[in-house]
MIMAR-65037 format. One record per atom (N, C-alpha, C): x, y, z; atom name; residue number from 0. Coordinates in steps of 0.05 Angstrom, whole numbers. Layout:
REM MIMAR-65037
+--------+--------+--------+-------+-----+
|      u |      v |      w | atomo | num |
+--------+--------+--------+-------+-----+
|      X |      Y |      Z |    CA | NUM |
...
+--------+--------+--------+-------+-----+
This chain:
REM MIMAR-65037
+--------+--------+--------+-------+-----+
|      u |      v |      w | atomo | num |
+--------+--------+--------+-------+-----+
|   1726 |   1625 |   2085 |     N |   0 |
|   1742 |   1616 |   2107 |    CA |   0 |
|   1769 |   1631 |   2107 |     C |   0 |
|   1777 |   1643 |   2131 |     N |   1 |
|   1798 |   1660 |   2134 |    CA |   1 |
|   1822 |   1638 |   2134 |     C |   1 |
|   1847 |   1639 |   2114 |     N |   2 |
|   1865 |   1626 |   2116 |    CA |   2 |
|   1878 |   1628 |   2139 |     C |   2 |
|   1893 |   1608 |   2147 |     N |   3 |
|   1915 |   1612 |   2167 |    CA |   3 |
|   1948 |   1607 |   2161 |     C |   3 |
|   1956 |   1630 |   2172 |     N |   4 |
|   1992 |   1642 |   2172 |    CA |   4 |
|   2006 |   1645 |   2186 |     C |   4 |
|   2022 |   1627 |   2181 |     N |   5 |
|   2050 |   1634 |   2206 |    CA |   5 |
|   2054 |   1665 |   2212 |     C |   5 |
|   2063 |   1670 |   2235 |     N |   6 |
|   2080 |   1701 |   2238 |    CA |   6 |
|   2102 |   1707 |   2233 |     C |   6 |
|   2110 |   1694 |   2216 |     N |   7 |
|   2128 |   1705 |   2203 |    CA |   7 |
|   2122 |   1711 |   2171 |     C |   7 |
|   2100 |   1694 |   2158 |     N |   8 |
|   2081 |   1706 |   2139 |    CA |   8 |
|   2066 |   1727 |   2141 |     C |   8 |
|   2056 |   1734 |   2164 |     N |   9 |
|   2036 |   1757 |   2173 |    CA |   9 |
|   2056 |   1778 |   2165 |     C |   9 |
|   2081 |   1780 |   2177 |     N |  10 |
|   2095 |   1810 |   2181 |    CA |  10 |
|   2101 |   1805 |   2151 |     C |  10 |
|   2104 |   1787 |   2135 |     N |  11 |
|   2107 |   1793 |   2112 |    CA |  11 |
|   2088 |   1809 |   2096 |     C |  11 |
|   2066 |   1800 |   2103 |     N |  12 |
|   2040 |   1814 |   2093 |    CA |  12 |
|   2038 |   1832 |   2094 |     C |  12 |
|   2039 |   1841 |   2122 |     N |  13 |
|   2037 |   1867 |   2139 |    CA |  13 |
|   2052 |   1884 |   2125 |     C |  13 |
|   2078 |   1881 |   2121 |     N |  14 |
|   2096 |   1901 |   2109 |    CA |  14 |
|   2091 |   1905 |   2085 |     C |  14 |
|   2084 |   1881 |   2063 |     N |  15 |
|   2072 |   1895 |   2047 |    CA |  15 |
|   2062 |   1911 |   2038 |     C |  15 |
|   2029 |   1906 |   2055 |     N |  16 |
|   2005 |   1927 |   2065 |    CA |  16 |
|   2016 |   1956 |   2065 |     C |  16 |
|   2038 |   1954 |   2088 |     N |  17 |
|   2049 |   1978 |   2089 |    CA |  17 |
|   2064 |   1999 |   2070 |     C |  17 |
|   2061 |   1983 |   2046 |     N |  18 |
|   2079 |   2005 |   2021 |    CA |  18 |
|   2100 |   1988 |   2016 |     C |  18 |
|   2114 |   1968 |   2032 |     N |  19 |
|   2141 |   1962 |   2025 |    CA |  19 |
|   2136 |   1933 |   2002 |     C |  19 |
|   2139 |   1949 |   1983 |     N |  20 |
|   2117 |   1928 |   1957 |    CA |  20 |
|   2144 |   1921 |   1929 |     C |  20 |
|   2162 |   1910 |   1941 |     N |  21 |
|   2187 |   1892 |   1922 |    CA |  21 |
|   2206 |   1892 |   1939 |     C |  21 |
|   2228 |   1875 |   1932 |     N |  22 |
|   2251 |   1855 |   1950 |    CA |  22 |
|   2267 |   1872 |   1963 |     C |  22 |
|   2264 |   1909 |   1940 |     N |  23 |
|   2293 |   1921 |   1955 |    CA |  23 |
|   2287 |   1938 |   1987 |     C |  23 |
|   2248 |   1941 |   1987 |     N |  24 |
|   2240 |   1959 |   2005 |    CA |  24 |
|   2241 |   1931 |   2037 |     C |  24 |
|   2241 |   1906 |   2028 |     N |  25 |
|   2240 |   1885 |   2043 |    CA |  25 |
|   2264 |   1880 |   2057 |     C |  25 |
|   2287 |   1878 |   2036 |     N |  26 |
|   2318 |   1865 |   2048 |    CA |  26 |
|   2323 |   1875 |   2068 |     C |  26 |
|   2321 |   1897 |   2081 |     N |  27 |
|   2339 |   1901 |   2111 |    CA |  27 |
|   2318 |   1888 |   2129 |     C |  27 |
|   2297 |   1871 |   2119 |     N |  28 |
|   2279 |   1858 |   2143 |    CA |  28 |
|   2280 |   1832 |   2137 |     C |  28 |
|   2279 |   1819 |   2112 |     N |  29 |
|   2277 |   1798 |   2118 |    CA |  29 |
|   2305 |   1783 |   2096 |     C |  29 |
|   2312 |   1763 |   2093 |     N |  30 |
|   2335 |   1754 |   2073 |    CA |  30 |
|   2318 |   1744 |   2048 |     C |  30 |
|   2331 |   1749 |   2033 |     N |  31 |
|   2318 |   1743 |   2002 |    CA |  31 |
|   2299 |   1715 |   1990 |     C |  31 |
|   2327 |   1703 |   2002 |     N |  32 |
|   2312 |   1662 |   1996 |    CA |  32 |
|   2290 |   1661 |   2009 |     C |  32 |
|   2299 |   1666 |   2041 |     N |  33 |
|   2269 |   1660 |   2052 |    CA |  33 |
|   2241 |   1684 |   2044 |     C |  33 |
|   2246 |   1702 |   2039 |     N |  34 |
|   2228 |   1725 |   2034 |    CA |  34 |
|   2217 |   1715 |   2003 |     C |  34 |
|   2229 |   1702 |   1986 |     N |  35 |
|   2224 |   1689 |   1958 |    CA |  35 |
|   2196 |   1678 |   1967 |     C |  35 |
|   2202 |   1656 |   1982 |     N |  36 |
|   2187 |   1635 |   1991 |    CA |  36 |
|   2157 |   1637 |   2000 |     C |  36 |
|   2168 |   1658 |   2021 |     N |  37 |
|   2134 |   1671 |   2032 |    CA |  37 |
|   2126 |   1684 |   2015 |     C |  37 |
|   2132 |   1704 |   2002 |     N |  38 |
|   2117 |   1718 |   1975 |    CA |  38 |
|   2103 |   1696 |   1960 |     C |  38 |
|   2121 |   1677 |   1950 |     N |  39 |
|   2104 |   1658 |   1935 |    CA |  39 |
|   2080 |   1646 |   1947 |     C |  39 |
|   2097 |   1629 |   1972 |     N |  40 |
|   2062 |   1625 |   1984 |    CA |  40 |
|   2036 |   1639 |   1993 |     C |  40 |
|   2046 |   1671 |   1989 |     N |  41 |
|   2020 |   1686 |   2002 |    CA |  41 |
|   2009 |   1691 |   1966 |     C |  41 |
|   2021 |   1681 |   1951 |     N |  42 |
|   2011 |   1693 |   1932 |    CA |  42 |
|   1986 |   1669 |   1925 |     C |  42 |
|   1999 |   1644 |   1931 |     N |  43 |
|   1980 |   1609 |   1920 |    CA |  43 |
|   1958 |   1617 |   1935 |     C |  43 |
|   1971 |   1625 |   1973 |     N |  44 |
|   1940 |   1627 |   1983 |    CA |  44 |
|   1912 |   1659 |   1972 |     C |  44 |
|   1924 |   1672 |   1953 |     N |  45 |
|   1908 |   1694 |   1947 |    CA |  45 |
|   1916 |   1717 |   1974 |     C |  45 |
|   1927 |   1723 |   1983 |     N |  46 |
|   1930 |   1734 |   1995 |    CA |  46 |
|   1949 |   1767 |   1975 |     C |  46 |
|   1966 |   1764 |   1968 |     N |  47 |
|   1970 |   1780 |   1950 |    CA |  47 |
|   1984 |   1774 |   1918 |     C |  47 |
|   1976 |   1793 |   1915 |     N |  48 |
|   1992 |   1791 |   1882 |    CA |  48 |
|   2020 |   1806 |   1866 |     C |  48 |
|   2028 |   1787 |   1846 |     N |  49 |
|   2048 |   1793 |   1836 |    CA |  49 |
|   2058 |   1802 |   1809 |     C |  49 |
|   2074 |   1814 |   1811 |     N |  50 |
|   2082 |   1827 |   1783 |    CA |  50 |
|   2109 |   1814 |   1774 |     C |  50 |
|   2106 |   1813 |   1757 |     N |  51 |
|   2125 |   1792 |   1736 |    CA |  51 |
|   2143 |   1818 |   1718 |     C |  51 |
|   2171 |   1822 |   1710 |     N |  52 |
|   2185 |   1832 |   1690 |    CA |  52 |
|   2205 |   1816 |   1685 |     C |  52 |
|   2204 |   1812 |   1656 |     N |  53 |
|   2226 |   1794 |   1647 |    CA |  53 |
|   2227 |   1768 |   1661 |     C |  53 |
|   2195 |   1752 |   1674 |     N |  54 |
|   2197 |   1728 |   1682 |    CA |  54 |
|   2209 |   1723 |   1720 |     C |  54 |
|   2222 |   1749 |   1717 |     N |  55 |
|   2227 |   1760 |   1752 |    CA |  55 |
|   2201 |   1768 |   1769 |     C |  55 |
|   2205 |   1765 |   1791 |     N |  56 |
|   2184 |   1787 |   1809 |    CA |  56 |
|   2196 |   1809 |   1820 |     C |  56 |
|   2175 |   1826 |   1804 |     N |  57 |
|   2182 |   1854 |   1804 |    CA |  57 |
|   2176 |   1870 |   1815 |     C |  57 |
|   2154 |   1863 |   1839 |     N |  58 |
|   2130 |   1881 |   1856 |    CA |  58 |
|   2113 |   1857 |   1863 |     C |  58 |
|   2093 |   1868 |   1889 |     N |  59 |
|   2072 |   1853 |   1894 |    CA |  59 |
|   2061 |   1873 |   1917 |     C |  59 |
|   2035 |   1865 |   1912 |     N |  60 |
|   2016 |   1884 |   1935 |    CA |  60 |
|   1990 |   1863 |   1942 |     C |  60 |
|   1985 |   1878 |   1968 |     N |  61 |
|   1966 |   1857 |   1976 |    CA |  61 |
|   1935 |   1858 |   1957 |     C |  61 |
|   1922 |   1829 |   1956 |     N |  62 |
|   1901 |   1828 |   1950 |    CA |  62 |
|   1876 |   1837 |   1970 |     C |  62 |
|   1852 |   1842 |   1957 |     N |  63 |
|   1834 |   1849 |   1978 |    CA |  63 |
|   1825 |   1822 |   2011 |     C |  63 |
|   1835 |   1793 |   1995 |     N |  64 |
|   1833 |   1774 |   2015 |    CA |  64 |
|   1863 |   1778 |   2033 |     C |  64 |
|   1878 |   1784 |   2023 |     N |  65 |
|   1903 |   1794 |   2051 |    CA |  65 |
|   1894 |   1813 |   2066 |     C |  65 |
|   1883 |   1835 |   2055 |     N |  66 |
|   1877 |   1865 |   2068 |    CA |  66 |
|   1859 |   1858 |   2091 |     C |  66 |
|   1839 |   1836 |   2076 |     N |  67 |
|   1818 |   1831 |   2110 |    CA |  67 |
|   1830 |   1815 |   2131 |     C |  67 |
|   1853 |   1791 |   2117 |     N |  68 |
|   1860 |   1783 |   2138 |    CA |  68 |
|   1880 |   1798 |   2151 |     C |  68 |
|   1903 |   1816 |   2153 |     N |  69 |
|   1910 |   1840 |   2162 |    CA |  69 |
|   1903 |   1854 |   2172 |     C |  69 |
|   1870 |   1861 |   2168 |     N |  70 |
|   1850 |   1868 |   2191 |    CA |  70 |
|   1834 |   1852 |   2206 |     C |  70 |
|   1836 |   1828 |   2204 |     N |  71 |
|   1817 |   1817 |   2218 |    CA |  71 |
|   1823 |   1807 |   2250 |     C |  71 |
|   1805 |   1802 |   2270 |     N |  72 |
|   1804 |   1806 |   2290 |    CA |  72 |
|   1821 |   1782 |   2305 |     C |  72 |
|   1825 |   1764 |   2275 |     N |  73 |
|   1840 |   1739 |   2293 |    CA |  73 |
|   1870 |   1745 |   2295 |     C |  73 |
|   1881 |   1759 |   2274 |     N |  74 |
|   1908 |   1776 |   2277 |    CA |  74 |
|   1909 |   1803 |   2289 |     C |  74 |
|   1895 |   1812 |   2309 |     N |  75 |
|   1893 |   1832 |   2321 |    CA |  75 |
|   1919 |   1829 |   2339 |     C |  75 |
|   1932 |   1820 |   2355 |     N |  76 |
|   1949 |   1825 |   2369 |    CA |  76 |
|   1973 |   1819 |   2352 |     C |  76 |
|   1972 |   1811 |   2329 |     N |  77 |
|   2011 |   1814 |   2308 |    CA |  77 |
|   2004 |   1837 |   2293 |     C |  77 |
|   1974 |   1844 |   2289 |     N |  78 |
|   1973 |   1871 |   2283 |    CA |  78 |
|   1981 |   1901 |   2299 |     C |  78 |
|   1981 |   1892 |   2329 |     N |  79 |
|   1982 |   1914 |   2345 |    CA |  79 |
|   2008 |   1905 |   2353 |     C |  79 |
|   2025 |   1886 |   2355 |     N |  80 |
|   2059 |   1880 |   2360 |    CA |  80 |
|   2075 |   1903 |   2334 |     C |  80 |
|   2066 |   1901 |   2305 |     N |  81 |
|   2074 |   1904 |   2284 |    CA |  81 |
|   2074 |   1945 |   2289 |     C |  81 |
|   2060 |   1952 |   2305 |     N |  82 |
|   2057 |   1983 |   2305 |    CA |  82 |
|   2034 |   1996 |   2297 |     C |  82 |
|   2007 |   1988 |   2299 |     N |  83 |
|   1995 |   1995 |   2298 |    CA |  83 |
|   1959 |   1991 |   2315 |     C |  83 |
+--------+--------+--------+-------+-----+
């Protein structure tokens, strides 16, 4: 069952997807606290994963269950808003 995500979690995803894979490639898009937040929850729902240093998060990239939903046909139009 394909989870469901706010759009403002999607573009989180999305950017991810896109290479921008830790807080500093993120900050000029989204603010930190709230960007904390969604990382964490895309991480509970499997959607992607995280890297830990020194108990921090230090990176994250999408999992193969984000990647399909990022492709999939029900986010097709925040996929094609997002640039592509």
């Amino acid at each position: 069952m394909m989870e469901k995500i706010s759009k403002e979690e999607y573009e989180t995803l999305y950017f991810i997807y896109r290479g921008r894979t830790n807080f500093q490639r993120l900050d000029k898009i989204f603010d930190k606290a709230s960007l904390k937040k969604k990382v964490t929850k895309l991480e509970k729902l499997g959607l992607i994963k995280i890297s830990y240093r020194e108990e921090e998060i230090y990176g994250f990239m999408e999992s193969d269950k984000g990647k399909e939903l990022i492709e999939s046909e029900v986010y097709k139009n925040w996929y094609r808003e997002l640039g592509d």
